[in-house]
N, C-alpha and C positions, 0 to 999 in steps of 0.2 A: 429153064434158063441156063442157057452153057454159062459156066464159070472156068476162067482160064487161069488164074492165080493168084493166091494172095498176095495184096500187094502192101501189106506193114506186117510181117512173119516175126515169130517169135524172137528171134533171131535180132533183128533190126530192131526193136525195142530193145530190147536189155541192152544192145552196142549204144543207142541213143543216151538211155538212163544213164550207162555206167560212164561215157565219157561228160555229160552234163554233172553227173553226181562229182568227177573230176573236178572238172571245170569250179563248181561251187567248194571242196574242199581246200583248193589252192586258194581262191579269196579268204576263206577264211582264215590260214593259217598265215598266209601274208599280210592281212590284212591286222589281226593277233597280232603279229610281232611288231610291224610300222606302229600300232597306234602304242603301246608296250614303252617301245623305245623312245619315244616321241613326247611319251607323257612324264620319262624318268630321264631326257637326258638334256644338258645343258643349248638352250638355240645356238647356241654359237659352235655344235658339234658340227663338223663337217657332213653335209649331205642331211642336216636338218628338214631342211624345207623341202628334200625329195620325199621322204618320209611322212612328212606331217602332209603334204598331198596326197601320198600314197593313202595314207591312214583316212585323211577326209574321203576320198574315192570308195573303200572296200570296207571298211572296219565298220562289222554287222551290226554292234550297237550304235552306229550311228545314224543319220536321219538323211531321206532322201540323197541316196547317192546309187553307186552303182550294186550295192549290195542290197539295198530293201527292192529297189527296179527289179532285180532277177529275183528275189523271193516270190511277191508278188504276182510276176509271171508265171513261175512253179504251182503257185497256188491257183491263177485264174485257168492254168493248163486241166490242171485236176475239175475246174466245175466246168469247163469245156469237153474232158472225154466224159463225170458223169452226166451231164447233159444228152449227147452223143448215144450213153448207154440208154435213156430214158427214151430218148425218141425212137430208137432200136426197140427197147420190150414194147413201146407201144403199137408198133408197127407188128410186132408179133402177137398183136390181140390181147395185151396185159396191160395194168395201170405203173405208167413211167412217172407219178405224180412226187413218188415215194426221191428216184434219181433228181429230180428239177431240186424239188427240196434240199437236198442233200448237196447240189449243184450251186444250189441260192448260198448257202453256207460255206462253201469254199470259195465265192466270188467276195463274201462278204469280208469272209479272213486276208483274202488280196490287198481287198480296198485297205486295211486297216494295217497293212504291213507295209506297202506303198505311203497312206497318209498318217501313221503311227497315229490312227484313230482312239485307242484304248489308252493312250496319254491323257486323254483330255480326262478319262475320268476322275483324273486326280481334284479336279474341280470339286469332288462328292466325297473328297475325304474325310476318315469318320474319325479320326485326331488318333490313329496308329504313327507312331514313328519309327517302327522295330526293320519296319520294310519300304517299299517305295508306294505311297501314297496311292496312288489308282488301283494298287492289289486290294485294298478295301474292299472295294467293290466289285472290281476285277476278278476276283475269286468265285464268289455268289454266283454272280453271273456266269461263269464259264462253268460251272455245276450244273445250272439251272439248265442254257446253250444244252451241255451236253449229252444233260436226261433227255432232253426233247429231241437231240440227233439219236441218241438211241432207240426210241420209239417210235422215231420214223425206218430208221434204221430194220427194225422188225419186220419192216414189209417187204425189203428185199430179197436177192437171194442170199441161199445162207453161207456160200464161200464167199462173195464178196464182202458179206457183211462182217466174217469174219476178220478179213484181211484190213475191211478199211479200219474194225475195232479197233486191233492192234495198229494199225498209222496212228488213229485219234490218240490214243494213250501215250504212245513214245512224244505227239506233236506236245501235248498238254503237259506231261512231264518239264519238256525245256520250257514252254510258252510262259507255263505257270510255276511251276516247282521250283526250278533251276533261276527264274527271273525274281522269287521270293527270295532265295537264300543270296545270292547275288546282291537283294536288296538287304539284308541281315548284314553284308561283309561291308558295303558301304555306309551302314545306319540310316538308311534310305535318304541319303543325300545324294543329289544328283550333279555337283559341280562338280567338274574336272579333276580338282586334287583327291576327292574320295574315290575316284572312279581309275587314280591312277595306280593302285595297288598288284600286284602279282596276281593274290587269291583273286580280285572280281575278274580280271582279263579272264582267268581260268573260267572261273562261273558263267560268263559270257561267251565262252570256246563251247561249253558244256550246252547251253541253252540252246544258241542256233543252232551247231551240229544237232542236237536231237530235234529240234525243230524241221531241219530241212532235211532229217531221216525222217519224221514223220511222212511229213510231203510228198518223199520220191515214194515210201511207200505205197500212200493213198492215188496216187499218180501210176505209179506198177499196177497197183490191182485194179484201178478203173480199166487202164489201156487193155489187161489182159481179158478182159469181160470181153471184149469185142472183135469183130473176123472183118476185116476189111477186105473185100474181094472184087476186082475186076470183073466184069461180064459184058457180054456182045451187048448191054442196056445202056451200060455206065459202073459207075461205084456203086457196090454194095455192102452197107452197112448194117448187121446182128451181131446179136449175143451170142458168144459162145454158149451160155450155160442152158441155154431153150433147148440145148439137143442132149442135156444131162438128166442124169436121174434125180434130179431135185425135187422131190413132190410137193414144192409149194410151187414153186416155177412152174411147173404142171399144172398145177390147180388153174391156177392164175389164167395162165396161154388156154386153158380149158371152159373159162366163165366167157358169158358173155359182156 
């Protein structure tokens, strides 16, 4: 098969990520200060209402607007390339069952950033009041979630698995750590005046950025698993690492 050139080079990724990863640090820190300002300063300040729009628009702890829309997208991007990577090993005579999986789990994290799905579990709250009420259970479970990605996890290769490890940890850090203490500074109250303090804006700057550093990670090292390549057939889509010395990879491309 003539191959004529790749046509998403290493190159074009990283310019992609790094002006995207832009893109999202400017909402956040604009979006920080509007709601900031917004929630400490009198309605009657001049340019109020540009602000308090600003802030409904982009201010990542809030709820369907244009900052959970681009998270979510980040996120469904990530089970879209490991999808991509999974039908790619499968196509190289190994089982992609381990990537769907791992795929099914970042579509699922979308949905739930898009419909702030993990709120409702506050419905199962177990009478903590130290934090925000859905951490109850929200904790366990993202334990639990986690073991089970890791041991799916084990089937992959073992640079990717490395890379997405470290995404998972930095993402679970902000998702969970940083939304517990966050909840510690408000006394897990969720109305407007406890939400309007200095320290939570902080703890809320803290949780998304490592959240949507998690992300671009997991999103870096799926894209880089993969060789997009033109040919006189059409698009050709593999794994980089099928032509690495990974000897599980090996194994694998080697069974029937």
């Amino acid at each position: 098969m003539d191959i004529t050139r790749d046509t998403f080079p290493g190159t074009s990724r990283r310019r992609l990520l790094w002006v995207t990863a832009i893109g999202f640090t400017v909402m956040l820190v604009v979006g920080f200060v509007a709601h900031y300002l917004r929630a400490n300063l009198e309605r009657t300040t001049p340019g109020w209402d540009v602000l308090s729009a600003l802030a409904s628009l982009i201010y990542a702890d809030g709820e369907a607007n244009l900052w959970a829309w681009a998270s979510g997208l980040l996120l469904a991007a990530i089970g879209l390339s490991l999808a991509a990577v999974g039908f790619a090993v499968r196509n190289e005579s190994a089982s992609g069952v381990p990537y769907f999986l791992l795929a099914a789990v970042a579509v699922a994290l979308s949905a739930d950033e898009i419909a702030q799905l993990h709120e409702k579990l506050a419905r199962f709250d177990l009478g903590g009041r130290f934090t925000f009420a859905w951490l109850t259970v929200g904790v366990p479970l993202a334990v639990i979630v986690g073991l089970i990605v890791l041991w799916i996890a084990k089937r992959i290769n073992r640079q990717l698995r490395r890379r997405l490890v470290v995404a998972g940890i930095i993402f679970l850090l902000g998702a969970v750590g940083f939304e517990a203490i966050g909840g510690i500074v408000v006394g897990g109250q969720a109305n407007d005046l406890a939400r309007a303090s200095l320290p939570y804006h902080v703890m809320v700057a803290f949780e998304e950025g490592l959240e949507v550093t998690g992300a671009f990670l997991a999103l870096a090292a799926a894209l880089s698993a993969l060789s997009i390549e033109r040919t006189a057939d059409g698009i050709l889509i593999r794994t980089r690492f099928a032509r690495t010395g990974d000897k599980a990879t090996k194994r694998a491309l080697a069974s029937p």
